[in-house]
C-alpha positions as a Markdown table, in Angstrom:
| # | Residue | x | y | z |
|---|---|---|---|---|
| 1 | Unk | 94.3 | 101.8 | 111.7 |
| 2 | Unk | 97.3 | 99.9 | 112.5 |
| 3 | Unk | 96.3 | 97.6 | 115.0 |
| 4 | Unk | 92.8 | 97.1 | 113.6 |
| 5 | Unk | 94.3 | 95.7 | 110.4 |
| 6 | Unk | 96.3 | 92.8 | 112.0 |
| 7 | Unk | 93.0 | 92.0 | 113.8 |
| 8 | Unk | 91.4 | 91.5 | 110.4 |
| 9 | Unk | 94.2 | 89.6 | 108.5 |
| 10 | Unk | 94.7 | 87.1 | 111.7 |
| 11 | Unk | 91.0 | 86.4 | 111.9 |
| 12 | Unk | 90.7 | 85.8 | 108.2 |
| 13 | Unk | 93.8 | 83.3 | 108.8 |
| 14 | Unk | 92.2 | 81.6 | 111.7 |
| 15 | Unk | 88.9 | 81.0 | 110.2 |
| 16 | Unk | 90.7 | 80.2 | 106.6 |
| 17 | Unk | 92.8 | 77.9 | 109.0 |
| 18 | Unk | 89.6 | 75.9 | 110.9 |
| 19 | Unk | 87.5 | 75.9 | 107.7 |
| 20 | Unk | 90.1 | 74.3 | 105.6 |
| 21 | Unk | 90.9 | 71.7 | 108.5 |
| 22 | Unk | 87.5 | 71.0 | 108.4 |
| 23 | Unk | 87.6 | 70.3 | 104.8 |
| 24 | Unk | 90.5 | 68.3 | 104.8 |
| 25 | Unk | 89.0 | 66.4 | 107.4 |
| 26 | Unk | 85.9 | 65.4 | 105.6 |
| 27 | Unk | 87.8 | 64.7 | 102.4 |
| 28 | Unk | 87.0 | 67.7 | 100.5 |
| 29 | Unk | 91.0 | 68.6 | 100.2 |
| 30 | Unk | 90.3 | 70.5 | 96.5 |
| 31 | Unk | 88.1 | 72.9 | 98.0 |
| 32 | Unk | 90.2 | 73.1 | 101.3 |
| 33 | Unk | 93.1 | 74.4 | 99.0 |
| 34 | Unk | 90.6 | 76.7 | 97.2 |
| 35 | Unk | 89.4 | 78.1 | 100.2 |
| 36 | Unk | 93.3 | 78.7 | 101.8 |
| 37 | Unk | 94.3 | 80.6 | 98.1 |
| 38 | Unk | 90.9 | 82.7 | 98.7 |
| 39 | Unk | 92.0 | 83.5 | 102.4 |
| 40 | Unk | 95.2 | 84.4 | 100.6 |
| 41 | Unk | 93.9 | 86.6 | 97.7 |
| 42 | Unk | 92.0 | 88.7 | 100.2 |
| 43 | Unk | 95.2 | 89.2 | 102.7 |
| 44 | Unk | 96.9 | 90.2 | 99.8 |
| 45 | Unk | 94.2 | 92.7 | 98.5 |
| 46 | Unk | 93.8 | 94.5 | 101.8 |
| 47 | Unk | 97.9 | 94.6 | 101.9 |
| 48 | Unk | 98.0 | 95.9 | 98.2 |
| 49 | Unk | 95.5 | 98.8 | 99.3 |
| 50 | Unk | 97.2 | 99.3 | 102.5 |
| 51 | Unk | 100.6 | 99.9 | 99.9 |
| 52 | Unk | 98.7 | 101.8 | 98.1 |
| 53 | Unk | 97.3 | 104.5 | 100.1 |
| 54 | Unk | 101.1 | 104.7 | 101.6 |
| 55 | Unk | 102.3 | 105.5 | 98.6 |
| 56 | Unk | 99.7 | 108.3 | 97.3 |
| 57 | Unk | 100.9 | 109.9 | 101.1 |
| 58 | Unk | 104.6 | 109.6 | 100.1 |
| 59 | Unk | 103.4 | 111.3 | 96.7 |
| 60 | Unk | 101.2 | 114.1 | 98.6 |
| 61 | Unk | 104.2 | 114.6 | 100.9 |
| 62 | Unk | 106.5 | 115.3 | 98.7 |
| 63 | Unk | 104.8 | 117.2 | 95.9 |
| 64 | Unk | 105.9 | 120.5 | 95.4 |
């Protein structure tokens, strides 16, 4: 699960990465930011789950 989840969050960086360079280069640079903050939103939604299932195992662990 570890490794598998860096996987993810580079490639969603890399394409967010080309796609908004490709934006930017076409003069779109509105919708370039837009699509970098929606790269960002979903990083940060697979983190917040990520904290979130490490903290219902905390919880579990030390229920008594």
């Amino acid at each position: 699960m570890g490794v598998e989840i860096i996987f993810k969050i580079a490639a969603i960086g890399i394409l967010t990465a080309v796609v908004g360079q490709v934006l930017k280069q076409s003069g779109k640079d509105e919708i370039a930011t837009l699509t970098t903050l929606a790269g960002l939103i979903i990083v940060l939604f697979m983190v917040l789950d990520l904290i979130s299932s490490l903290f219902s195992s905390v919880k579990t662990m030390f229920d008594f």
